[in-house]
N, CA, C and O atoms as a Tinker XYZ file with bonds, in Angstrom:
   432  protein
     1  N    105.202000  -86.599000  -68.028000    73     2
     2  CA   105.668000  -87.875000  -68.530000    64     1     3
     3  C    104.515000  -88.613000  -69.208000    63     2     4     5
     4  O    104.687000  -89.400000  -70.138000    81     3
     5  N    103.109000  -88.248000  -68.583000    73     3     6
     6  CA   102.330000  -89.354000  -69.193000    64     5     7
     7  C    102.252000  -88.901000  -70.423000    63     6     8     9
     8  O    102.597000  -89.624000  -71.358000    81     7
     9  N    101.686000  -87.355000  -70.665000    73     7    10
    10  CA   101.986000  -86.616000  -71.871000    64     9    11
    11  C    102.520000  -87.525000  -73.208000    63    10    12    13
    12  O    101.979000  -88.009000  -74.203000    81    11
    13  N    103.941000  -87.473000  -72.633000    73    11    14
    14  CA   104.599000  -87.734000  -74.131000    64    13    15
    15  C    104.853000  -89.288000  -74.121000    63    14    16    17
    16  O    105.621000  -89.824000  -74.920000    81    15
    17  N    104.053000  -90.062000  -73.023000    73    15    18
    18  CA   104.282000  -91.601000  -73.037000    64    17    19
    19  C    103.334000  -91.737000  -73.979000    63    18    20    21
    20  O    103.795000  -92.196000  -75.024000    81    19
    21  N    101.830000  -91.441000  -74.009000    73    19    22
    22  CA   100.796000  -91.621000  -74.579000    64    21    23
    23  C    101.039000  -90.905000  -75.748000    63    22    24    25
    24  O    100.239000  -91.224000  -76.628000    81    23
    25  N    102.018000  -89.874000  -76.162000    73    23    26
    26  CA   102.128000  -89.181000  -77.488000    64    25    27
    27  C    102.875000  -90.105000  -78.315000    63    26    28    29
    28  O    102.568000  -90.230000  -79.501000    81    27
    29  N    103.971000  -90.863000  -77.725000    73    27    30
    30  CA   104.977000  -91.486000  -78.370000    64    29    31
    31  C    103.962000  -92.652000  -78.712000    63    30    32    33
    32  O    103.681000  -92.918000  -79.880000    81    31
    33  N    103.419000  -93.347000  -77.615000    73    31    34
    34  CA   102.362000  -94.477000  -78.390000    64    33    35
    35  C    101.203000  -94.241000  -79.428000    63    34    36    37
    36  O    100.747000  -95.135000  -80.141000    81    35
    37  N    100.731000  -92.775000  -79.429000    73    35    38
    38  CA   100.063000  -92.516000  -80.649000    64    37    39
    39  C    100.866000  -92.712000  -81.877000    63    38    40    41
    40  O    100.439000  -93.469000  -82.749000    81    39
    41  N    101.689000  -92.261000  -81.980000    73    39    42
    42  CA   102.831000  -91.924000  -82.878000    64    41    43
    43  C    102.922000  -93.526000  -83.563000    63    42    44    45
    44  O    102.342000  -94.057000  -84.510000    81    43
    45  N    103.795000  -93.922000  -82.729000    73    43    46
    46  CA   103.838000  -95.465000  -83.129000    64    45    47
    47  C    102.747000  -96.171000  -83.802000    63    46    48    49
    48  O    102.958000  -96.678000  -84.904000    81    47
    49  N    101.401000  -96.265000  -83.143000    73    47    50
    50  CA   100.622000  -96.661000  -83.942000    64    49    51
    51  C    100.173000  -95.771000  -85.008000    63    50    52    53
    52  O     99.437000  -96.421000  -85.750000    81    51
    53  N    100.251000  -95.017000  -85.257000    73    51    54
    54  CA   100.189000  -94.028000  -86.919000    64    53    55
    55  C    101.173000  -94.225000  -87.497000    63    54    56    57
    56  O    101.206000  -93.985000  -88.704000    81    55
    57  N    102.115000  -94.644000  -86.936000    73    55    58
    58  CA   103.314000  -95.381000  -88.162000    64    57    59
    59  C    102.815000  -96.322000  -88.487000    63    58    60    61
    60  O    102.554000  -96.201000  -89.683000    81    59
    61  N    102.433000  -97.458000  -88.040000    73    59    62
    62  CA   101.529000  -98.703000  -87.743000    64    61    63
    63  C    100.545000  -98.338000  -88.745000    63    62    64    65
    64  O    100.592000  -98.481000  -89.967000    81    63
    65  N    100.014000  -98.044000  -88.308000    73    63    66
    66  CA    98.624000  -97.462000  -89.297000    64    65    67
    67  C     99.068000  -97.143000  -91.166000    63    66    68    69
    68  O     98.648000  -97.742000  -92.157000    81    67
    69  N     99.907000  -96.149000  -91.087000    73    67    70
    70  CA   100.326000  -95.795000  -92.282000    64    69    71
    71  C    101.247000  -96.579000  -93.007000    63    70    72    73
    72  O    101.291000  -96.573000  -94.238000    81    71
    73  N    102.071000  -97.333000  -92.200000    73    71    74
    74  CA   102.447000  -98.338000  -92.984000    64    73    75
    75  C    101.615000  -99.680000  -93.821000    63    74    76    77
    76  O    101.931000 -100.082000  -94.941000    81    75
    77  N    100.432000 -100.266000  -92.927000    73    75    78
    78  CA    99.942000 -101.211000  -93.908000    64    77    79
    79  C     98.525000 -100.376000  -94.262000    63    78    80    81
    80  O     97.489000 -101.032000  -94.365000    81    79
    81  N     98.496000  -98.964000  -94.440000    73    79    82
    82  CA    97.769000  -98.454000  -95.225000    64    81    83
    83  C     98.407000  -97.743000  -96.459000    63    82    84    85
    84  O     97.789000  -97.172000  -97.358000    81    83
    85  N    100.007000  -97.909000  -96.310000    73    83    86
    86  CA   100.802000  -98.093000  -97.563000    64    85    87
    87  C    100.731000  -96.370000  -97.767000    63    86    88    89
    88  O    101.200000  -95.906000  -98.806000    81    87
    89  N    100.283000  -95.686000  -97.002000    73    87    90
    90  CA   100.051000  -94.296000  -96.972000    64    89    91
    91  C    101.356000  -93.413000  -96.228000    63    90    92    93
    92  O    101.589000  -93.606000  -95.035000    81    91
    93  N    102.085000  -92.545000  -96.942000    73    91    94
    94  CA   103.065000  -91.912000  -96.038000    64    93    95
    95  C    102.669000  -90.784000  -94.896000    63    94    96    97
    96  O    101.731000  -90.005000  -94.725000    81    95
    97  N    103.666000  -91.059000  -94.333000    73    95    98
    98  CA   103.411000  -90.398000  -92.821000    64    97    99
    99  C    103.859000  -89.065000  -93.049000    63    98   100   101
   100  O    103.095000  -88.209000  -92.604000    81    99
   101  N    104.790000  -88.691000  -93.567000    73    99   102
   102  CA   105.149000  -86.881000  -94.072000    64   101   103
   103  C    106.317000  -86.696000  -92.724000    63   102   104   105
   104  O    107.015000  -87.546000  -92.172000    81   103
   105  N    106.225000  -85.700000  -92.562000    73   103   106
   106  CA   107.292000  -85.169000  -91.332000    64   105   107
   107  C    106.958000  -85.641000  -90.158000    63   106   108   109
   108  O    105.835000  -85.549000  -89.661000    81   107
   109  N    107.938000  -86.178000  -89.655000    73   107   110
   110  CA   107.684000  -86.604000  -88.537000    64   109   111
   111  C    107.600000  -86.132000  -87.278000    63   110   112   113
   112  O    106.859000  -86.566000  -86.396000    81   111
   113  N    108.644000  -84.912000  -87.175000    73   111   114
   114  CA   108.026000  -83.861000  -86.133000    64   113   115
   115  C    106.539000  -83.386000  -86.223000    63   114   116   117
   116  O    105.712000  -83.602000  -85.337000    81   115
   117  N    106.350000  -82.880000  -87.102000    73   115   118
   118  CA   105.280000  -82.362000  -87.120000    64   117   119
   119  C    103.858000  -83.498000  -86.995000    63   118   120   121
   120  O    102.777000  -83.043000  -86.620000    81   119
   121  N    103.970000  -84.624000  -87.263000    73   119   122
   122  CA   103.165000  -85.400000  -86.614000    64   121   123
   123  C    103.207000  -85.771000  -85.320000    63   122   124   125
   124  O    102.211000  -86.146000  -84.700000    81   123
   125  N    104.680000  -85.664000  -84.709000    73   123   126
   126  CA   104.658000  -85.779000  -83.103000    64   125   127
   127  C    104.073000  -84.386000  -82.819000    63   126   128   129
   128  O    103.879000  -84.519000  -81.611000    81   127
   129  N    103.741000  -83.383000  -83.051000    73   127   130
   130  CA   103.475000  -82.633000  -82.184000    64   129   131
   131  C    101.411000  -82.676000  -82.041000    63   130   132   133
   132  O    100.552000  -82.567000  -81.165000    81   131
   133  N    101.522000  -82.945000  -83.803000    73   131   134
   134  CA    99.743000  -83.265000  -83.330000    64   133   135
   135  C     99.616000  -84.212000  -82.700000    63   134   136   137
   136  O     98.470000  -84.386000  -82.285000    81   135
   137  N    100.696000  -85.300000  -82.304000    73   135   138
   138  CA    99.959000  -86.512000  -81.130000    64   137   139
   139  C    100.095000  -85.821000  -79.802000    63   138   140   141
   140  O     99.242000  -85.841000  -78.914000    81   139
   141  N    101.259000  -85.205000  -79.759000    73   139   142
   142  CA   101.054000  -84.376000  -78.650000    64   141   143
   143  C     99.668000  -83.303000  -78.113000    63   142   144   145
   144  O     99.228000  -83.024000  -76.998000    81   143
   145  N     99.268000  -82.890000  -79.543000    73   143   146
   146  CA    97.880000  -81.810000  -79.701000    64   145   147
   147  C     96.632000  -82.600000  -78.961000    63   146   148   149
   148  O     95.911000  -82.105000  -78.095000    81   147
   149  N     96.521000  -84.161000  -79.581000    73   147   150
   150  CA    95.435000  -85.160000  -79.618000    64   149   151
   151  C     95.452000  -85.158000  -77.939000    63   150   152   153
   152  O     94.689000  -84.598000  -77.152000    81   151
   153  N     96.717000  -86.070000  -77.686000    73   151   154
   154  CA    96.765000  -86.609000  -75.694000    64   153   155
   155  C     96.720000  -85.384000  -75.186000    63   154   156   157
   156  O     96.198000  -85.411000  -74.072000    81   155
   157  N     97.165000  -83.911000  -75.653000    73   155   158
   158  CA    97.366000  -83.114000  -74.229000    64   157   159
   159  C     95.392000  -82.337000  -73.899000    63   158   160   161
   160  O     94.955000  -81.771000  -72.898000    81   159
   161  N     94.573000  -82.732000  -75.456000    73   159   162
   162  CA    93.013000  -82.463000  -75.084000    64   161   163
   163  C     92.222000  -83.812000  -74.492000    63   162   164   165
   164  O     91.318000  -83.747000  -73.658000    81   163
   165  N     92.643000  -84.823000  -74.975000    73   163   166
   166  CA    92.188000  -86.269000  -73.997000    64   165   167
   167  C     92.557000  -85.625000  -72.629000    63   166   168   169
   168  O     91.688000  -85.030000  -71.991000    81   167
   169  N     93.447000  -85.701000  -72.309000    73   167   170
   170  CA    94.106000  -85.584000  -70.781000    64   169   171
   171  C     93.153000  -84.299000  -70.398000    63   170   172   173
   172  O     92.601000  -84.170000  -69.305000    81   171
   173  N     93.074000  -83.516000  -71.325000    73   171   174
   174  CA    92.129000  -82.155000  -70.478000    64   173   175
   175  C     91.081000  -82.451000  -70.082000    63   174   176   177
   176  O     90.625000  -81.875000  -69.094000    81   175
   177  N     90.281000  -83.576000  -70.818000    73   175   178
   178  CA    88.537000  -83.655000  -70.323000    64   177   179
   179  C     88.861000  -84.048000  -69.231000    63   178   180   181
   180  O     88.060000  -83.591000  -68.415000    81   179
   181  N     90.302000  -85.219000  -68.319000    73   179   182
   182  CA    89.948000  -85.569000  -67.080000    64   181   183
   183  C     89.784000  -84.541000  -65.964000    63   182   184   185
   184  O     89.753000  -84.847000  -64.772000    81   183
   185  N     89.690000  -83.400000  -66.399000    73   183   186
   186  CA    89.517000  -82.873000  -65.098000    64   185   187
   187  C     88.284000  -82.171000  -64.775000    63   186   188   189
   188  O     88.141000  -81.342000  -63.877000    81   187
   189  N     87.103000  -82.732000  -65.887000    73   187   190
   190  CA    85.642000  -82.457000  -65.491000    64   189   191
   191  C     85.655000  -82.635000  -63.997000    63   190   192   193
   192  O     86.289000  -83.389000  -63.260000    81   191
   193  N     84.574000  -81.520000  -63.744000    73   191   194
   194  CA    84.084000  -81.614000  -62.311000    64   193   195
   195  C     82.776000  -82.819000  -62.357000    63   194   196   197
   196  O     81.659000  -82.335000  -62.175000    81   195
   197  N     82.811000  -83.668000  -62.484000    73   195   198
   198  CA    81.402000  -84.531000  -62.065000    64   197   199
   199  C     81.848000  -85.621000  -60.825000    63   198   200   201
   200  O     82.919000  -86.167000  -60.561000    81   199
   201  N     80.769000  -85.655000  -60.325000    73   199   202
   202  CA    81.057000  -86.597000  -58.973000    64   201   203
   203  C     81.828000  -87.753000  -59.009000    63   202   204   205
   204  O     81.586000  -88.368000  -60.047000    81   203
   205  N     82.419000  -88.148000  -58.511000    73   203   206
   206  CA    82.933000  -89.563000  -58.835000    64   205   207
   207  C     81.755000  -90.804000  -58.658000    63   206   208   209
   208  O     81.348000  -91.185000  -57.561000    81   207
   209  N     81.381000  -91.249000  -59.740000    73   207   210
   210  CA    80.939000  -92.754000  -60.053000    64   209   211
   211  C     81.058000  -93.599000  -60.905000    63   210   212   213
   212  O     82.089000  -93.772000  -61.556000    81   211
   213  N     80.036000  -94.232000  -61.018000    73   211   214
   214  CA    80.034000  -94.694000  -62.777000    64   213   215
   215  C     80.147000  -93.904000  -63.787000    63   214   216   217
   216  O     80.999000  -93.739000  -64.660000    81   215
   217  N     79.250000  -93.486000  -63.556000    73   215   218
   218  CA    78.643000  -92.442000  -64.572000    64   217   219
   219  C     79.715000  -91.334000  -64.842000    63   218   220   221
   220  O     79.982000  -91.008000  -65.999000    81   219
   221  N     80.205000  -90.874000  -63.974000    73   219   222
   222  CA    81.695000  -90.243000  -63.966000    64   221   223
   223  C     83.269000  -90.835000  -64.830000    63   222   224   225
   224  O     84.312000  -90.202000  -64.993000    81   223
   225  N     82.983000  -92.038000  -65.196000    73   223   226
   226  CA    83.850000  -92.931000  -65.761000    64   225   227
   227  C     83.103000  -93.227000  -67.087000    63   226   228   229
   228  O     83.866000  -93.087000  -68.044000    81   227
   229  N     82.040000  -93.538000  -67.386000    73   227   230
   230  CA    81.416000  -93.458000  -68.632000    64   229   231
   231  C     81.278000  -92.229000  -69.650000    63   230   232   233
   232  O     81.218000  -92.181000  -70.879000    81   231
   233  N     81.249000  -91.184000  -68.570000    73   231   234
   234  CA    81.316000  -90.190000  -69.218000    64   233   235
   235  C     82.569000  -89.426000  -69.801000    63   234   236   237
   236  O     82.536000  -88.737000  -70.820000    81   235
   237  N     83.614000  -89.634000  -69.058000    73   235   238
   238  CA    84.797000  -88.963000  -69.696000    64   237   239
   239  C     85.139000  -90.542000  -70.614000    63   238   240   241
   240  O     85.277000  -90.538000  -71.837000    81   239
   241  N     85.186000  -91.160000  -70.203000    73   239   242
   242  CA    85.729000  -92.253000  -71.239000    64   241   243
   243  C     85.361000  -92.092000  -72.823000    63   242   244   245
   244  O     86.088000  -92.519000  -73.720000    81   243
   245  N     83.939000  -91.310000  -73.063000    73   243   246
   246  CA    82.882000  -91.726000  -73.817000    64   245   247
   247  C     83.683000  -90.264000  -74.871000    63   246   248   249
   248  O     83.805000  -90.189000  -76.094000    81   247
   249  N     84.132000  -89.201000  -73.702000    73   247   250
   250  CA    84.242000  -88.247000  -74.210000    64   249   251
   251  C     85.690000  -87.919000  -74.696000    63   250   252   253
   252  O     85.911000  -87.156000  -75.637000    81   251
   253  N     86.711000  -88.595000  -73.936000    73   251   254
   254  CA    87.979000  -89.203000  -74.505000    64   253   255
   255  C     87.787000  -89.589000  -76.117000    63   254   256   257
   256  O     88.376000  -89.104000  -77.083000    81   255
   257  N     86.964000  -90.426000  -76.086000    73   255   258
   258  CA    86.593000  -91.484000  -77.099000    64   257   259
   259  C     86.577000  -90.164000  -78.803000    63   258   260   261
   260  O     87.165000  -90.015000  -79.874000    81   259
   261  N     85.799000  -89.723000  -78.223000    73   259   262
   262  CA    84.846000  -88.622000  -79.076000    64   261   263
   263  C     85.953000  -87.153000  -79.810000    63   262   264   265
   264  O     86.065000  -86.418000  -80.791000    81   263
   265  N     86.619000  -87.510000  -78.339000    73   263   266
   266  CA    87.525000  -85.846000  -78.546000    64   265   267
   267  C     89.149000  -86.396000  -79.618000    63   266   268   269
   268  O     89.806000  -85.665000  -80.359000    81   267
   269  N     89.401000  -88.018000  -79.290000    73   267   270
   270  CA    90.473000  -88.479000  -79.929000    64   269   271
   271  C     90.549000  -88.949000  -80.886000    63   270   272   273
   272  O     91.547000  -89.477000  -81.376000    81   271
   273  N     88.974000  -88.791000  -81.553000    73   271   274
   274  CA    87.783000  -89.659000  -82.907000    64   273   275
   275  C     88.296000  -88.433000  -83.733000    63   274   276   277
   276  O     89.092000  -88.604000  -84.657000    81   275
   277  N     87.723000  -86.903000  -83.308000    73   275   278
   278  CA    87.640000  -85.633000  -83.995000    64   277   279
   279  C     89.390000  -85.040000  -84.270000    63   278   280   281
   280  O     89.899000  -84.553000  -85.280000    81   279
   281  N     89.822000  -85.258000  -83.257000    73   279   282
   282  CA    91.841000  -84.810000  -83.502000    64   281   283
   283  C     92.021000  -85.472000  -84.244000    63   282   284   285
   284  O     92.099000  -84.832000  -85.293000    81   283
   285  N     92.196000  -86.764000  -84.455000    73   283   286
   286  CA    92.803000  -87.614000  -85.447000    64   285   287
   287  C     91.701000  -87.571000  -86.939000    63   286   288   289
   288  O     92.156000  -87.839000  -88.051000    81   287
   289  N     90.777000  -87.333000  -86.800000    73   287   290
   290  CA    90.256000  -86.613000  -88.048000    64   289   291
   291  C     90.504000  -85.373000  -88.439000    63   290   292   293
   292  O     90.528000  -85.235000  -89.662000    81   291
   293  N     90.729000  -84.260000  -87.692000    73   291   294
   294  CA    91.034000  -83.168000  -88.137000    64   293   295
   295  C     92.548000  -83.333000  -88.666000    63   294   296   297
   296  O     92.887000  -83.576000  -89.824000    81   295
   297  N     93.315000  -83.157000  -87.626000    73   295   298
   298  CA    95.081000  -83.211000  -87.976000    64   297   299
   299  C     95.620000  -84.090000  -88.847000    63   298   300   301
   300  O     96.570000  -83.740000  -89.549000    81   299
   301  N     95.066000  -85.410000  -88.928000    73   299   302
   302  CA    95.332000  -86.263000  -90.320000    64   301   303
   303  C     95.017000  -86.540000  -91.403000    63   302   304   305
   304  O     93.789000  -86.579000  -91.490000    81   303
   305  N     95.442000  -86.728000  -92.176000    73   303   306
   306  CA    94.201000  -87.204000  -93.566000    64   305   307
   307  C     93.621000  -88.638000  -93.452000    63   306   308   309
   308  O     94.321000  -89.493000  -93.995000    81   307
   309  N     92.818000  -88.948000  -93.032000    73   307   310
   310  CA    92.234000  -90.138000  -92.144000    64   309   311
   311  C     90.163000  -89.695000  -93.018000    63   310   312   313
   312  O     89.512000  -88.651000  -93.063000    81   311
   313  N     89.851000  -91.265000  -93.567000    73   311   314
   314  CA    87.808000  -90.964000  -93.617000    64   313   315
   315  C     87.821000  -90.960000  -92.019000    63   314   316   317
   316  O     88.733000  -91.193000  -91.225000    81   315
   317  N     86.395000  -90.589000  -91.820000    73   315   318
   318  CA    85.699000  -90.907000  -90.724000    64   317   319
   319  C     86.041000  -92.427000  -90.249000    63   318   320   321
   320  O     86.460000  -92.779000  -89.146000    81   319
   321  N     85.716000  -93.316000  -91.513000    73   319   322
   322  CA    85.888000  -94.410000  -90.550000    64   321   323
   323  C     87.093000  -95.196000  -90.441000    63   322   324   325
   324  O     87.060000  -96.231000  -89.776000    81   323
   325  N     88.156000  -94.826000  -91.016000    73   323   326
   326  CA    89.403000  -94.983000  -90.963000    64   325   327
   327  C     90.045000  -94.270000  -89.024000    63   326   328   329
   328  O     90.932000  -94.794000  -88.350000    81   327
   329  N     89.275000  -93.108000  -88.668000    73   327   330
   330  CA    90.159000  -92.757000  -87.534000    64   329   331
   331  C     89.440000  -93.146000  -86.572000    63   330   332   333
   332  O     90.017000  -93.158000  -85.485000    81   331
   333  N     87.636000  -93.698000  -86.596000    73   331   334
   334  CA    86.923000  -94.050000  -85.408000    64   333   335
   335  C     87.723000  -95.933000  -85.323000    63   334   336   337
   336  O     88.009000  -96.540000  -84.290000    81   335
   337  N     87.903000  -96.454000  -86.858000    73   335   338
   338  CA    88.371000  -97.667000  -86.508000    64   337   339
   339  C     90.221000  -97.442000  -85.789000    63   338   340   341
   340  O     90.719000  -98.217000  -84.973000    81   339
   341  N     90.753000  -96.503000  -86.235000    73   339   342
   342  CA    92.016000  -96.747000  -85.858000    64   341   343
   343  C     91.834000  -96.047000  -84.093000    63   342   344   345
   344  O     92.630000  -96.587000  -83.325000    81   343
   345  N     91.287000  -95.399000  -83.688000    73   343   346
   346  CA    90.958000  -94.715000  -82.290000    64   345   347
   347  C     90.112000  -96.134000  -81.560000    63   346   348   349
   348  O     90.238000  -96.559000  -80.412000    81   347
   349  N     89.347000  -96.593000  -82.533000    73   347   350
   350  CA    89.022000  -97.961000  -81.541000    64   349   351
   351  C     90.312000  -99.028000  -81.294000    63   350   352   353
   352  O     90.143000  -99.927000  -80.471000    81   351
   353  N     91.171000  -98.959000  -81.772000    73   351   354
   354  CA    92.513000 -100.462000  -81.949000    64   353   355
   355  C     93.265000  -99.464000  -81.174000    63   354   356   357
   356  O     94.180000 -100.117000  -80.673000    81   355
   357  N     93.376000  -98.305000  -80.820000    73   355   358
   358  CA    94.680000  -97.822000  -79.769000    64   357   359
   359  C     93.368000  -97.894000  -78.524000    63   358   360   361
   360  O     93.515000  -98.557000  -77.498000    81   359
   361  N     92.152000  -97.131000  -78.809000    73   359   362
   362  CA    92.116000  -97.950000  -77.235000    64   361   363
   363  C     92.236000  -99.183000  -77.016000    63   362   364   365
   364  O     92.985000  -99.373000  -76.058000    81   363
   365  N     91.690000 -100.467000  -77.633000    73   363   366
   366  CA    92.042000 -101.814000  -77.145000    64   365   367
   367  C     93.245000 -101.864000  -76.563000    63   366   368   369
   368  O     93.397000 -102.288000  -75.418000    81   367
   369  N     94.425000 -101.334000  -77.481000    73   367   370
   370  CA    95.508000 -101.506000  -77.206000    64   369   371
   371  C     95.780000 -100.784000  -76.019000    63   370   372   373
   372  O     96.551000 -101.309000  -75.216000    81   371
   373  N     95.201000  -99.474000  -75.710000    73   371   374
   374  CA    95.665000  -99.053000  -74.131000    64   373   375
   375  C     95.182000  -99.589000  -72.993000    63   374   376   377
   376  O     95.759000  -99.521000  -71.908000    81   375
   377  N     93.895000 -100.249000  -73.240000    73   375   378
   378  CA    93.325000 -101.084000  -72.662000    64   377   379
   379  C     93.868000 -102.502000  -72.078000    63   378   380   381
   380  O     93.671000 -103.018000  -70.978000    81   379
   381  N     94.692000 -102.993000  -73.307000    73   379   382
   382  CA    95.750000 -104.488000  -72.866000    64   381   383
   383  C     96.862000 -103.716000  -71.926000    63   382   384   385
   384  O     97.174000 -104.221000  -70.847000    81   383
   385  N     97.362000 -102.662000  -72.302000    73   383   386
   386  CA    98.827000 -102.526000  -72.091000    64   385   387
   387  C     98.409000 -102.067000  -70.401000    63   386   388   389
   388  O     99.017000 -102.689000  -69.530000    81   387
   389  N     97.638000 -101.258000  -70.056000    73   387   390
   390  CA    96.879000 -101.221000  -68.436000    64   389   391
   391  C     96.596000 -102.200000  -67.446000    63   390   392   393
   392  O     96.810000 -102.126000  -66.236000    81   391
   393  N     95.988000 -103.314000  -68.234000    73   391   394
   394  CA    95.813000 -104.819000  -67.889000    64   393   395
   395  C     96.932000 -105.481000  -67.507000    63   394   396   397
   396  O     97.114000 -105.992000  -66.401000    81   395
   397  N     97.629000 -105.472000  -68.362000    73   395   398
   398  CA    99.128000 -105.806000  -68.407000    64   397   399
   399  C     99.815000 -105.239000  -67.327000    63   398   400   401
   400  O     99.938000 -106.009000  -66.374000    81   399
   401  N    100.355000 -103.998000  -67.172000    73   399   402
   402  CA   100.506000 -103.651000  -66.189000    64   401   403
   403  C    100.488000 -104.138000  -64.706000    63   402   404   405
   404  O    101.258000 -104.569000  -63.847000    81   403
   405  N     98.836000 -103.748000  -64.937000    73   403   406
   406  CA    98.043000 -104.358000  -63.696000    64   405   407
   407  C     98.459000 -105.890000  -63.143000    63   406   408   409
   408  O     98.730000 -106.400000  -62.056000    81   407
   409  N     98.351000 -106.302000  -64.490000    73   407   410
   410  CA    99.098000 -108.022000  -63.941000    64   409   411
   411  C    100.367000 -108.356000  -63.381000    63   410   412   413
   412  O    100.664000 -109.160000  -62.498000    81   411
   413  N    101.180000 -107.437000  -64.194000    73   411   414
   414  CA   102.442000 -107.436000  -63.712000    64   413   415
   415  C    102.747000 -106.855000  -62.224000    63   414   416   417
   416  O    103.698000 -107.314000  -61.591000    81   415
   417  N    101.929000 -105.845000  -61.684000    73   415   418
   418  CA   102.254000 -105.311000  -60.274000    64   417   419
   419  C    101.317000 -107.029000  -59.451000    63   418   420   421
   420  O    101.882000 -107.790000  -58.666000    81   419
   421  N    100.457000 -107.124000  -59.752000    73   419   422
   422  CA    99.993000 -107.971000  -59.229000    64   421   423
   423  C    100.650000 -109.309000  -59.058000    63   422   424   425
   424  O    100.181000 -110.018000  -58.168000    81   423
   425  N    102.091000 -109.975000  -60.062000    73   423   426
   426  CA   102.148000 -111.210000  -59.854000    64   425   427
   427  C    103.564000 -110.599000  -58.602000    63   426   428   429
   428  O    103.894000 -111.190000  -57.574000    81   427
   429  N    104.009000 -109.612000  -59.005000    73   427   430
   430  CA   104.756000 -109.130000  -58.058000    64   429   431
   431  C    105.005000 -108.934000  -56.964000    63   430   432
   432  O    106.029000 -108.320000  -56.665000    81   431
């Protein structure tokens, strides 16, 4: 489920993206399946063996970061700094929507 929760929200924001970059999106299956390609190698780094700490959280985060920078550059037609800026605005955004969450179990 998380899979294709986080695929469908890639998706969305590359519609997002391609729309006020006035740029077409092409087939749309076939772009769901590279968001699927992108989240199902994010999701793989979590299962580095490193100890749990900080440093354990900096590091896959860093490498999330890195591995979802290079998919969305490879699989799309995206510059460099078109997919590090659009990979920085979906994390913010996964970042609120977690928060959010979080708030919501919490006022609960």
């Amino acid at each position: 489920i998380r899979l294709v929760l986080f695929s469908l929200l890639l998706l969305i924001a590359l519609r997002v993206h391609c729309w006020r970059a006035q740029k077409p999106l092409g087939f749309i299956l076939l772009a769901a399946l590279r968001c699927l390609a992108i989240i199902a190698l994010i999701e793989a780094v979590r299962v580095a063996q490193i100890p749990h700490s900080i440093t354990r959280v900096i590091l896959i985060i860093a490498t999330q970061y890195i591995v979802c920078s290079i998919g969305v550059l490879a699989l799309f037609a995206m510059t460099i700094r078109e997919a590090v800026l659009f990979v920085s605005w979906c994390t913010i955004g996964g970042a609120l929507l977690w928060i959010g969450a979080h708030i919501g179990i919490w006022i609960t």
